[in-house]
Structure formats: C-alpha cells, structure tokens
N, C-alpha and C positions, 0 to 999 in steps of 0.2 A: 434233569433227565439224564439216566445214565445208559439209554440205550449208544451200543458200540458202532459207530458209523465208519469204521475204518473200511470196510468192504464196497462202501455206497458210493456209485459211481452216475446213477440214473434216478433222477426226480420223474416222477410220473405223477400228474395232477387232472384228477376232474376239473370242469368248468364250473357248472352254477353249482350256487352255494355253497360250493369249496373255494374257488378261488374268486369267484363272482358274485357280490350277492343278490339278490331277488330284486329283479328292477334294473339294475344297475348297467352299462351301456359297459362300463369297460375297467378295468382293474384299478384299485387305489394306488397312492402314488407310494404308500409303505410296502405294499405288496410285491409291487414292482421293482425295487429296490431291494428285497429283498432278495426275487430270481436271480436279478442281474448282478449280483455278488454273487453270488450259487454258481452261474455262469461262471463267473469272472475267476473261482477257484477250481474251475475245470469240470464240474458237474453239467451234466445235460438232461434235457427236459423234454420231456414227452408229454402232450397236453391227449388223455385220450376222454373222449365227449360221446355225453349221447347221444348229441348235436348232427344236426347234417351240416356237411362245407360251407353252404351257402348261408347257414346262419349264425355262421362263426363271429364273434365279436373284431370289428371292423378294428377298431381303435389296437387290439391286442396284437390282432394278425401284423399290421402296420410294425407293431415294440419289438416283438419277442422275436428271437432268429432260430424258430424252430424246422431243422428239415423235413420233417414228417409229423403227421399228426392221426392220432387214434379218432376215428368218426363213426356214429352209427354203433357204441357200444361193441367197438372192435371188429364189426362186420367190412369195418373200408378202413385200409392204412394209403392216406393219399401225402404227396408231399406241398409245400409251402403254396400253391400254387392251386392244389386239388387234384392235380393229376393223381390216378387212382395207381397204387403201389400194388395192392391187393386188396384182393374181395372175395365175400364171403355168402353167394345168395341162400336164403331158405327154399324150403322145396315146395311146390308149388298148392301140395294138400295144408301143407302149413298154412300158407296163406289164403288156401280156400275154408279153412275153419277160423281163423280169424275174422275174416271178411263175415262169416253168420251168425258167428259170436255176436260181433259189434250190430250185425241188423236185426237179430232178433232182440236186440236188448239195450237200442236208442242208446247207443254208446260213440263217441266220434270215433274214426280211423282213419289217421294217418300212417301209409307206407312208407319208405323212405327206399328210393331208388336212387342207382346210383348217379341222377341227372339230379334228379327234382324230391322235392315230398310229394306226394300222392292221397287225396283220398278216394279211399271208396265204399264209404258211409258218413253221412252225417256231417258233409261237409262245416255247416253252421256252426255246432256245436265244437267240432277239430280246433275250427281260426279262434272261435270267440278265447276258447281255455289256453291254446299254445300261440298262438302270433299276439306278441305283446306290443311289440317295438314298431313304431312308423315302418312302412316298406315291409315289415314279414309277411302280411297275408299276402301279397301279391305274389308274392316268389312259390304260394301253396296252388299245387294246383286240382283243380275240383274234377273226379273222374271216378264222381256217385251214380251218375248212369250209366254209364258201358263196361266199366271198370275191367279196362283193353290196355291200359298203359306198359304191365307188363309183356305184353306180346311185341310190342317194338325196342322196349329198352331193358328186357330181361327181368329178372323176380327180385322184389323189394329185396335188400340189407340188413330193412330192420323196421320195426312198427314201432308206431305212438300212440296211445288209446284215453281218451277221456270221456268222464261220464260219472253217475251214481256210483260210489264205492260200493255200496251194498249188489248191486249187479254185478260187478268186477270180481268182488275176493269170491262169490262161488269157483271162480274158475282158478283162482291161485292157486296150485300146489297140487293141482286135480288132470292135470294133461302132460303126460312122459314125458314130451321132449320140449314144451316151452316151460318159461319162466317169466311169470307177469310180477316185475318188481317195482313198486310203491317208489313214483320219484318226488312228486308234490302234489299239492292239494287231492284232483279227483282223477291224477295224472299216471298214469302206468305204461314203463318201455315193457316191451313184451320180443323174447329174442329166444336164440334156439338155446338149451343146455351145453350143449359144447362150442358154441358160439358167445364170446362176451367179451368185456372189453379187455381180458388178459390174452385174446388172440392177437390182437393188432402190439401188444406190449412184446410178447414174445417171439415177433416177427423182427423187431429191434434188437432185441434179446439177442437175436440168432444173427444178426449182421454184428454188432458191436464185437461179439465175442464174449458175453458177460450173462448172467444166470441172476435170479431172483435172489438172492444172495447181495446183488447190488443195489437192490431197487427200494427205495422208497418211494411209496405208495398212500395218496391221499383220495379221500372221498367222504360223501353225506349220504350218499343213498344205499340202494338193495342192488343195483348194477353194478356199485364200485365194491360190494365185497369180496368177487372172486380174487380181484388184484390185490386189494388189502391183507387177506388170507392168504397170499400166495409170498407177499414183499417181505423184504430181509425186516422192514421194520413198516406199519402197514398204519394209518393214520385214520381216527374217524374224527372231522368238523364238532364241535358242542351242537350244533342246529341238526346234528343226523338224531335219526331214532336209534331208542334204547337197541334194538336187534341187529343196525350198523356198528351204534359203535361196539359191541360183545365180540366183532369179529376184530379192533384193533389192540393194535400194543399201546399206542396213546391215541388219547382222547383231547384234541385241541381245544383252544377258544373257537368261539362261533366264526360264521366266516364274514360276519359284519365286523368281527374284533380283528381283524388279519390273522385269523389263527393259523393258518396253513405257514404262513411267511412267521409267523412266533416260534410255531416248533423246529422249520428252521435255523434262525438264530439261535434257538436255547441247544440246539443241538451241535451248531460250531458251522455246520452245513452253508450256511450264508454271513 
C-alpha cells in the first residue's frame, strides 16, 4: 500500500463487522493488538457506531482507553462512561412519518433515545432481528401502544428498522431529508441527511484541532460512507457491498480476517 499516512493522526472505526464480526461478543486478540500499537505510536481512536451506549460491547469498553465515542450514527457523541457530549434530535414529523411507514407496512421500529431504545411498532419483530446477545432485549423497551416516550425524554437520535426488504427500498432514496441505509440482512439505520456519523467525528475534529486530512476512516456499510468519503484515507471491510466499498481508497480483508488491524500494519500505522 502506498497511500501517505504522514498527515494521520485519528483512527476512526465502525463496530460490526468492521472491527467486530457477526456474532462475536468482543474483538480478536490480533485485532486488539493491533490498536494498541496504533495507540502506543500516538494515534487516537474514535469508535463511532450505529450502536446505542448501552449495547456497546462490554468486553471492548472494559480494553480500549477511548474518551469519547460516536453513537447512534453520530447523532450522540457521549464520553467513556455515556455521559452525552452532544446530540443531535430529529424533528418530530421525521419521526411521525417513520413511525407510519413502519405501521403501515409490518416493518419493526426501533427509536433510539437518548436513555433507552424505543419501539413504537412491531415490537416482536424489532427484538427478534436486532437483540442477539443474552441481556439485549431486556435493555429494548416496548412503547407500541402509546408511543409517549418521546414526550418525557425528548425525540429519538436515531432509528432502527427491520422487516421485508421489498417493503423498505420503495422508500430508499424517495424522502428529502432521510436516508435509509442497508446495514445487515432485513436491517436499515434510517437518520436525517445532515445528520450521520461524520457529525460526532467532526465534533473531535474540532476539539483536537485536526481536519479530515488526518483521519482514517473504516467501515462495511451505507452509514460509514459519508466518513469514508470525507477521510484523508477512507477504508471499506471485503464483507461491505460492492456500492461501500466504490466509495474507499482501499478495500481491506473481511473483518473475520482482521482486516481493518491488516490495513493498519501494511500501512506502518500500528
């Protein structure tokens, strides 16, 4: 690889199946080793996720000595702890056309506030496709009848939507200001246009004193391409789709191969 890493001062990593893979409780031990040299030659690491806080990977939180961390697709930058740094709510017709979308068309939805995840549709459907792990569904909470939660803890961050792909993509690419981007299987983050995960990155950006210019930027999905587009060098997993990786400069090993921690090494970076 001969891209110039002399500028790059900030690692910026998606979670699943970038640095995680499908299934998987908590990072390989090459993986890990490869950060912590990264660290260890003065680079810093931003993990920003589609993920709410609370279903951060326990084992990782615990390793990694991250101050802040991108959540909710850049809609919350909270630090090691969860404490919210900044946020970013949608507005409230946003969320009243999502919420119809998802009823008229037996689709699950999960909201993501900035306490809890939320639904308010299709509870069943939500847990069965997104809580994988022992303990997730409990932490999801069900508010398919009243769907009142926003009136005490303010308007979701960010949506999770699952269900028949063929009900979904009518609505892709078809409504101004959202973006319904394909993360896994029947699985779509759905977040405002000027809302995504390069907000919470440039929130860093703007503390550090450092510009896109420094950042390397990894991701698999359709939510990590504004960051990958935007990073001085911008990485797409082998496990992303052909229309992720179009948007990187390299195109790693899968992220069951440690590829994310490969293109580090071959880069000098770790």
């Amino acid at each position: 690889m001969r891209e110039d890493i002399s500028a790059i001062r900030l690692i910026v990593c998606d979670i699943d199946n970038t640095l995680l893979p499908s299934g998987w409780d908590d990072l390989s031990d090459y993986t890990y080793a490869a950060l912590f040299r990264a660290l260890q030659k003065g680079y810093r690491l931003l993990i920003c996720t589609g993920r709410h806080y609370t279903l951060m990977p326990k084992g990782m939180m615990a390793k990694l000595p991250m101050e802040r961390i991108g959540t909710i697709n850049g809609a919350c930058l909270c630090d090691h702890d969860g404490h919210t740094i900044e946020k970013h709510p949608m507005k409230e017709e946003d969320m009243n056309t999502i919420t119809r979308i998802c009823i008229e068309n037996d689709i699950g939805l999960g909201f993501k506030f900035e306490d809890a995840i939320v639904t308010y549709a299709n509870y069943d459907r939500f847990v069965a496709n997104y809580a994988k792990k022992p303990g997730e569904a409990e932490l999801i909470v069900n508010d398919d009848a009243k769907r009142t939660h926003h009136l005490k803890y303010g308007l979701p961050l960010g949506t999770f939507i699952v269900g028949d792909e063929s009900r979904i993509e009518p609505f892709v690419g078809k409504m101004d200001n959202l973006i319904f981007a394909w993360s896994h299987r029947s699985g779509y983050d759905v977040f405002l246009k000027d809302i995504n995960k390069c907000t919470a990155v440039e929130r860093v950006l703007k503390d550090e004193g450092l510009t896109w210019n420094n950042v390397i930027a990894f991701g698999d999905a359709g939510n990590d391409t504004p960051m990958i587009d935007k990073a001085k060098i911008g990485v797409a997993l082998g496990n992303a789709k052909d229309n992720v990786q179009a948007h990187a400069d390299i195109v790693a090993d899968t992220c069951a191969n440690d590829g994310a921690a490969r293109v580090l090494e071959e880069l000098g970076i770790a």
